[in-house]
MARRONU-251559 format. One record per residue (C-alpha): residue number from 1; x, y, z. Coordinates in steps of 0.1 Angstrom, whole numbers, padded with zeros to 4 digits. Layout:
<nodes>
+-----+-------+-------+-------+
|   k |  east | north |    up |
+-----+-------+-------+-------+
| NUM |     X |     Y |     Z |
...
+-----+-------+-------+-------+
</nodes>
This chain:
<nodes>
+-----+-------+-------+-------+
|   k |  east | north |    up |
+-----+-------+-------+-------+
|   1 |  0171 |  0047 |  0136 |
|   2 |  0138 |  0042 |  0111 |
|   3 |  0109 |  0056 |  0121 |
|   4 |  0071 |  0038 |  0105 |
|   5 |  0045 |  0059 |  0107 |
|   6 |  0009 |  0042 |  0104 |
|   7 |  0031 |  0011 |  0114 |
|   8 |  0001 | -0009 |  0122 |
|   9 | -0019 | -0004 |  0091 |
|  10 | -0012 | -0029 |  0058 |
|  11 |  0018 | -0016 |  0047 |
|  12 |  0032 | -0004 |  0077 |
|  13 |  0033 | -0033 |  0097 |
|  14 |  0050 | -0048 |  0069 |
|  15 |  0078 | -0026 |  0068 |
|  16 |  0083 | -0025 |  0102 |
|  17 |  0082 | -0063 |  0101 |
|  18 |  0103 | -0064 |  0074 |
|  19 |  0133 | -0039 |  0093 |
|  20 |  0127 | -0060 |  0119 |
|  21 |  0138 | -0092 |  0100 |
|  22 |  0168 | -0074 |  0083 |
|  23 |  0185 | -0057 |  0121 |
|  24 |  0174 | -0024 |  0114 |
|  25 |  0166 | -0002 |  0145 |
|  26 |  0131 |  0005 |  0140 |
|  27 |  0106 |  0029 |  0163 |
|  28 |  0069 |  0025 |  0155 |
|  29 |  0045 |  0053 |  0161 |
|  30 |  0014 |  0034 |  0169 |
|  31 | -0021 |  0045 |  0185 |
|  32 | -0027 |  0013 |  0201 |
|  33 |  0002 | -0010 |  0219 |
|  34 | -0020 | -0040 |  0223 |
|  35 | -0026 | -0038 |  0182 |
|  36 |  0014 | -0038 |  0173 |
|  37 |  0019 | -0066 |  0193 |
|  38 | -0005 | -0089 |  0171 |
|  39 |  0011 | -0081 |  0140 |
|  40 |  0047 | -0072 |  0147 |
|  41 |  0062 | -0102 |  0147 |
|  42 |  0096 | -0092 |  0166 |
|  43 |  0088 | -0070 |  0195 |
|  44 |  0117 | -0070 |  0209 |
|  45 |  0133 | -0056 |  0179 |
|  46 |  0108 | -0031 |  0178 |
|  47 |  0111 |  0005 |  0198 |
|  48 |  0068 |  0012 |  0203 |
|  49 |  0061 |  0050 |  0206 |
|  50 |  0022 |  0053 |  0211 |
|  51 |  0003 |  0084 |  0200 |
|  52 | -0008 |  0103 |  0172 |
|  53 |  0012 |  0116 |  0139 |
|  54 | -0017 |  0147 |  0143 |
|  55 |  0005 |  0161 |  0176 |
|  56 |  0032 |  0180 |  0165 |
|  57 |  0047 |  0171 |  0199 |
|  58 |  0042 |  0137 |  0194 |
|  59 |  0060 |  0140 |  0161 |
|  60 |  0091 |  0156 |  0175 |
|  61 |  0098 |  0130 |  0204 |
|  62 |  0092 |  0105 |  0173 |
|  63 |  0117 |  0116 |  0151 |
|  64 |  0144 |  0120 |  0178 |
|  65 |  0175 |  0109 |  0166 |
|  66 |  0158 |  0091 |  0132 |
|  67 |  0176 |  0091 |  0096 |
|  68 |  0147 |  0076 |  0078 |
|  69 |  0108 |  0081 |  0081 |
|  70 |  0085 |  0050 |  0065 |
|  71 |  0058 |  0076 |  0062 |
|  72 |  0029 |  0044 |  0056 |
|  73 |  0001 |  0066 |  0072 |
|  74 | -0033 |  0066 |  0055 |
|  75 | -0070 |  0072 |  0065 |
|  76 | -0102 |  0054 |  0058 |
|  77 | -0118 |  0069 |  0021 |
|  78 | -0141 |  0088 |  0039 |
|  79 | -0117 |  0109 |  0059 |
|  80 | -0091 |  0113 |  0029 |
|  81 | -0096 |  0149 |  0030 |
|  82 | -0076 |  0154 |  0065 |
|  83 | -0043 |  0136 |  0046 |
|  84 | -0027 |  0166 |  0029 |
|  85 | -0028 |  0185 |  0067 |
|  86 | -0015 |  0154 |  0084 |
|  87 |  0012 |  0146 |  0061 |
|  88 |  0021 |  0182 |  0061 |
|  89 |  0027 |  0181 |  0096 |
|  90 |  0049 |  0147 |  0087 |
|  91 |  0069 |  0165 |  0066 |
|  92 |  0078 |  0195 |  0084 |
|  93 |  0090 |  0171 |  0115 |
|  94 |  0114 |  0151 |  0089 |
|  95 |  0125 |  0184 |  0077 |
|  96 |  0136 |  0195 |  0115 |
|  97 |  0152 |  0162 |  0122 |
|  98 |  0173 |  0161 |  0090 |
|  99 |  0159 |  0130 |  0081 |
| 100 |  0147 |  0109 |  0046 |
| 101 |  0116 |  0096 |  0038 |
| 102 |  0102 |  0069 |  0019 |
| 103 |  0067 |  0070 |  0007 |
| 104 |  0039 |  0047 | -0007 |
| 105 |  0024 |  0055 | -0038 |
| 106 | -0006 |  0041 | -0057 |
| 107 | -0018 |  0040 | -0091 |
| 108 | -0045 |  0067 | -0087 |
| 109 | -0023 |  0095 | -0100 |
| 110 | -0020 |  0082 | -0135 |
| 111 | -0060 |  0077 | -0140 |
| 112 | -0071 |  0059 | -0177 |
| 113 | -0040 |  0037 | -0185 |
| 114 | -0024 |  0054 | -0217 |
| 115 | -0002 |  0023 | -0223 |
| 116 |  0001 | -0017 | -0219 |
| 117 |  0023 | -0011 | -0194 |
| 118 |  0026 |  0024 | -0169 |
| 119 |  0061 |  0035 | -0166 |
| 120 |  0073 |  0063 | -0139 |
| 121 |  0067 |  0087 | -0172 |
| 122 |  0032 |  0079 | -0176 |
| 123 |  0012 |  0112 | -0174 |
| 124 | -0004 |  0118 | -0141 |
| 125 | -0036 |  0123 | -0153 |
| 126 | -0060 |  0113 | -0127 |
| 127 | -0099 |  0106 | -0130 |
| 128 | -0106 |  0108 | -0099 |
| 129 | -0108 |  0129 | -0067 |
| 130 | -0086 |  0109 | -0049 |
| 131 | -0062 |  0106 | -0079 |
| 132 | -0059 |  0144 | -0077 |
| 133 | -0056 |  0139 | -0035 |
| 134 | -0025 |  0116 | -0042 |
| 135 | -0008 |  0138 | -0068 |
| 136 | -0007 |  0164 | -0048 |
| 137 |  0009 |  0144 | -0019 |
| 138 |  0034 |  0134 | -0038 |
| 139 |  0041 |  0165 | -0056 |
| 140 |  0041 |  0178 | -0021 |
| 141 |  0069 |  0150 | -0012 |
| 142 |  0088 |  0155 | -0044 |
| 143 |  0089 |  0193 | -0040 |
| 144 |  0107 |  0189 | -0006 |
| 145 |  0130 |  0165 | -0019 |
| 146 |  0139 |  0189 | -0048 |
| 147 |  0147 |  0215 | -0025 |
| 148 |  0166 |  0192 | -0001 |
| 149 |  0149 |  0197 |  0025 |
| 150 |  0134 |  0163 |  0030 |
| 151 |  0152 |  0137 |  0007 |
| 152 |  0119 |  0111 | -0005 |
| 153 |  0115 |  0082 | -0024 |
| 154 |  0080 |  0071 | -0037 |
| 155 |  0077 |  0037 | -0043 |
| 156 |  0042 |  0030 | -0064 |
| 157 |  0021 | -0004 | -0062 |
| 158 | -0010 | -0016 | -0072 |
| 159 | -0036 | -0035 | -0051 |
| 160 | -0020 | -0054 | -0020 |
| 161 | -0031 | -0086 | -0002 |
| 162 | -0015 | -0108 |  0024 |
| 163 | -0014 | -0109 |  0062 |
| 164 | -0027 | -0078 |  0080 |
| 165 | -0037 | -0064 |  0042 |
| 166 | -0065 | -0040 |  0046 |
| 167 | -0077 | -0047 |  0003 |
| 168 | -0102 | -0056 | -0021 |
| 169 | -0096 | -0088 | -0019 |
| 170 | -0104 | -0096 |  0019 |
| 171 | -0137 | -0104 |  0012 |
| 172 | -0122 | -0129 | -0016 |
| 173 | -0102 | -0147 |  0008 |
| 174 | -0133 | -0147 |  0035 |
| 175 | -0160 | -0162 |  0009 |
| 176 | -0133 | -0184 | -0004 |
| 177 | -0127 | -0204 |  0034 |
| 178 | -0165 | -0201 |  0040 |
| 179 | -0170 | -0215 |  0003 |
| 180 | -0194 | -0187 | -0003 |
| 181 | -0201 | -0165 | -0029 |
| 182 | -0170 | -0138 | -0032 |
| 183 | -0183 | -0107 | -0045 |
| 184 | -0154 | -0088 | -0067 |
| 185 | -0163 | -0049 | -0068 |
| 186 | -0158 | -0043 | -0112 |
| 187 | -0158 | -0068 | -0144 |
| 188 | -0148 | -0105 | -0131 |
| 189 | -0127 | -0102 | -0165 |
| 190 | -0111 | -0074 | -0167 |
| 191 | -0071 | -0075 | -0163 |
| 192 | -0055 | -0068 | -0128 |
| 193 | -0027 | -0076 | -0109 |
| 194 | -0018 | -0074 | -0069 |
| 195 |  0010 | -0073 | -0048 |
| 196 |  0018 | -0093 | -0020 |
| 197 |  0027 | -0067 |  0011 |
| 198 |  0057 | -0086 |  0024 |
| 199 |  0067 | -0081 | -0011 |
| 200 |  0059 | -0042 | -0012 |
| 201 |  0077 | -0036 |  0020 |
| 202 |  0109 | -0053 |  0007 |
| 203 |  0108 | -0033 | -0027 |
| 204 |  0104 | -0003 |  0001 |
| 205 |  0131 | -0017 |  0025 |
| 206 |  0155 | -0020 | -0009 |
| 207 |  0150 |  0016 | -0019 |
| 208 |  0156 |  0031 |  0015 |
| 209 |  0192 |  0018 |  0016 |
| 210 |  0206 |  0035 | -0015 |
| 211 |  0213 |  0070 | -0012 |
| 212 |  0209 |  0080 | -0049 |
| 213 |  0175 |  0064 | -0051 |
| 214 |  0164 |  0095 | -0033 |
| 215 |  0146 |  0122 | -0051 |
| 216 |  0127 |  0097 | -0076 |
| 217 |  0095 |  0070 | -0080 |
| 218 |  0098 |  0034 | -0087 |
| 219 |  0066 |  0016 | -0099 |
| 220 |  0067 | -0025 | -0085 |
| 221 |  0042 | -0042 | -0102 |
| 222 |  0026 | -0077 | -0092 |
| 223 |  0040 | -0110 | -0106 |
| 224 |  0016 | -0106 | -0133 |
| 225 | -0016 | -0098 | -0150 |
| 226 | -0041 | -0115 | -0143 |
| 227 | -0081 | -0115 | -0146 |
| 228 | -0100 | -0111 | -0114 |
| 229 | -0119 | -0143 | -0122 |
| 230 | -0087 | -0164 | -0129 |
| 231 | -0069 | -0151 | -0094 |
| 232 | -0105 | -0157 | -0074 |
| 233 | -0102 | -0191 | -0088 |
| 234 | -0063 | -0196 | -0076 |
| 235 | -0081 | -0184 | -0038 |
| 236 | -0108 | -0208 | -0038 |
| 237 | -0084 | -0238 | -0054 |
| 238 | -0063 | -0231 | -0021 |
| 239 | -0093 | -0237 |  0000 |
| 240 | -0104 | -0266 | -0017 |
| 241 | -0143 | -0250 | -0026 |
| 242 | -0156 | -0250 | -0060 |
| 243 | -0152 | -0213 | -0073 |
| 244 | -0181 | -0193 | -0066 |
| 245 | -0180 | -0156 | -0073 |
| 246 | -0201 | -0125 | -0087 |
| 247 | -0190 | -0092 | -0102 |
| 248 | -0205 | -0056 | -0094 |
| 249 | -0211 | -0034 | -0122 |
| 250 | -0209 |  0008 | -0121 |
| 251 | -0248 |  0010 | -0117 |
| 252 | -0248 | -0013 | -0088 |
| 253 | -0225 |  0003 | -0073 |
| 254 | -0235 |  0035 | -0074 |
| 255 | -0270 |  0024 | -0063 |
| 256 | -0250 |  0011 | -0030 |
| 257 | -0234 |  0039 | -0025 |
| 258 | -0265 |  0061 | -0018 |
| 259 | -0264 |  0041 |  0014 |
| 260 | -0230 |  0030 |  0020 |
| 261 | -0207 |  0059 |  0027 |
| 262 | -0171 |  0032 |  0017 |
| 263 | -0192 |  0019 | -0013 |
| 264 | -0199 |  0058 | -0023 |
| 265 | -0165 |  0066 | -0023 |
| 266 | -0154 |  0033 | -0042 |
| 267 | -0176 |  0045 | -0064 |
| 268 | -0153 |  0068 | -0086 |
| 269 | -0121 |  0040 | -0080 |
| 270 | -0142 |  0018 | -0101 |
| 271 | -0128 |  0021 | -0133 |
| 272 | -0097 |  0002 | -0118 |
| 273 | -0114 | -0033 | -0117 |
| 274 | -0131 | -0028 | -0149 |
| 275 | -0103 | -0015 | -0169 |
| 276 | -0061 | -0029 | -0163 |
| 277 | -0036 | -0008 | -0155 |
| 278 | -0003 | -0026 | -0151 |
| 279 |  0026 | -0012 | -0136 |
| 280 |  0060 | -0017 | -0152 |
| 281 |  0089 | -0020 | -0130 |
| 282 |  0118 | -0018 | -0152 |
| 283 |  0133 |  0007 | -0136 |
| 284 |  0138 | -0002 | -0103 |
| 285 |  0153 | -0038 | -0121 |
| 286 |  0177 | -0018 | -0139 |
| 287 |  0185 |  0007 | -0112 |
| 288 |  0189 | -0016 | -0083 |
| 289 |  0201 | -0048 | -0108 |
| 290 |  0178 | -0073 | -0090 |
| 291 |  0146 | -0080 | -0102 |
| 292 |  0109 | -0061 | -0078 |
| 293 |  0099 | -0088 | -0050 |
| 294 |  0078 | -0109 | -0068 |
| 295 |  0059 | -0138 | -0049 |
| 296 |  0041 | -0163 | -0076 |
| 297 | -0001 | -0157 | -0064 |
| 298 |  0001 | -0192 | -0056 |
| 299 |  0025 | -0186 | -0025 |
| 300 |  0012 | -0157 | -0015 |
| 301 | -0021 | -0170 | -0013 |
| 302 | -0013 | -0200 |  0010 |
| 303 |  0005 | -0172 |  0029 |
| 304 | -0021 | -0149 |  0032 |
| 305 | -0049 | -0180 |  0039 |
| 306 | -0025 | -0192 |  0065 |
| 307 | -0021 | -0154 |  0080 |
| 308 | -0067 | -0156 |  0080 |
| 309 | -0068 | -0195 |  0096 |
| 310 | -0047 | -0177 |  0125 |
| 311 | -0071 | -0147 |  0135 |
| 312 | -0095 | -0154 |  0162 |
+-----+-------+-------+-------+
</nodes>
């Protein structure tokens, strides 16, 4: 049995959607039933457990009988601080029920990109408070996996978009079908790249199933790099609106962010649109001899447009 935790979040819906597709007996913890059964797209595949990953009780009837833990859970910026706690209590419920865990990273950890291209050996180095938040998760993770007691993967990605993406690029794809002005939060021209999540939750999926991958991180980047300007373009090109779009520098920002408690704690994340850091995923093509998931940005912007055209 796989358990998904934050199942009906970006990446967790993916994942379970994703077990779903493969045959894999999959229980979703969810808070609200009615909101897994819009984006789950195999129910009846799918084993729905409703409550909160903050009961401990909850937690043990969740892990009953589970060999591996999607552990996807993650809180709006604002209330990063409760995470450590939360995925404490995570933890210590995979430790009792013997199971593995495989966990999403993010790029916050390294900070200033030392390099073209950020390896797995990149210093973590991060610039940022929620940098230091993730380090310490997955030091946390890492730590238990050392000592055996809970076996964890971390797989690492940069930005996501696509269907039931929570990103930066939702308001893209919004101004794009509107044909209004998209607003990009950093320098229009400035090198980036993004994943598509069906493609993150397969790179996740992949990892899960081989037993030595356990115990160390695999960075998955996008298809490529790409300025924020070029891949705003590819959105509105989908559409079929003339590309309209404005960038927000630090100042600006910051200025918001005196009244915009999200736009306040962007704030410090901003160096990541105005400077690249590209993920290099050679590792996980050598260790798994198959190239990351890697959906051209064409396709996974028709996807992800299609996904939008959809929601009421």
């Amino acid at each position: 049995m796989n358990l998904v935790i934050g199942s009906t979040g970006s990446i967790g819906s993916a994942v379970v959607n994703e077990l779903s597709s493969r045959g894999v007996q999959v229980r979703a913890l969810v808070r609200d039933s009615n909101k897994a059964r819009k984006v789950f797209r195999d129910l009846e595949k799918v084993e729905l457990l409703e409550g909160s990953a903050e009961s401990s009780q909850v937690l043990s009837t969740a892990f009953e009988g589970v060999n591996i833990v999607f552990n996807c859970l993650n809180l709006p910026y604002p209330e990063w601080g409760r995470l450590p706690a939360i995925h404490l209590r995570i933890l210590n419920a995979a430790k009792r029920a013997s199971a593995k865990m495989v966990f999403p990273g993010n790029v916050y950890i390294y900070g200033h990109a030392q390099s073209a291209k950020v390896s797995e050996n990149h210093p973590r180095n991060p610039c940022s408070r929620k940098g230091q938040l993730r380090v310490q998760l997955e030091e946390m993770f890492m730590g238990a996996s050392r000592r055996n007691d809970v076996p964890a993967i971390t797989v690492r990605f940069p930005d996501f978009y696509g269907p039931n993406a929570s990103s930066i690029g939702d308001g893209i794809f919004t101004a794009a079908i509107a044909g209004k002005t998209a607003r990009w939060l950093g320098s229009l021209d400035a090198l980036h790249e993004f994943i598509l999540i069906s493609d993150a939750a397969k790179a996740m999926a992949t990892a899960a199933d081989r037993a030595d991958a356990y115990g160390q991180d695999f960075n998955i980047p996008g298809p490529e790099a790409i300025t924020a300007r070029d891949w705003i373009k590819l959105v509105f090109k989908e559409t079929g609106h003339k590309p309209r779009m404005k960038g927000t520098g630090k100042l600006t920002m910051y200025l918001f962010g005196i009244f915009n408690k999200m736009a306040h704690e962007f704030a410090e994340m901003q160096y990541l649109t105005e400077e690249p850091l590209i993920l290099d995923g050679t590792k996980f093509t050598k260790f798994f001899g198959t190239k990351y998931p890697s959906t051209a940005y064409v396709e996974g912007i028709r996807q992800t447009l299609a996904w939008m055209k959809t929601r009421p």
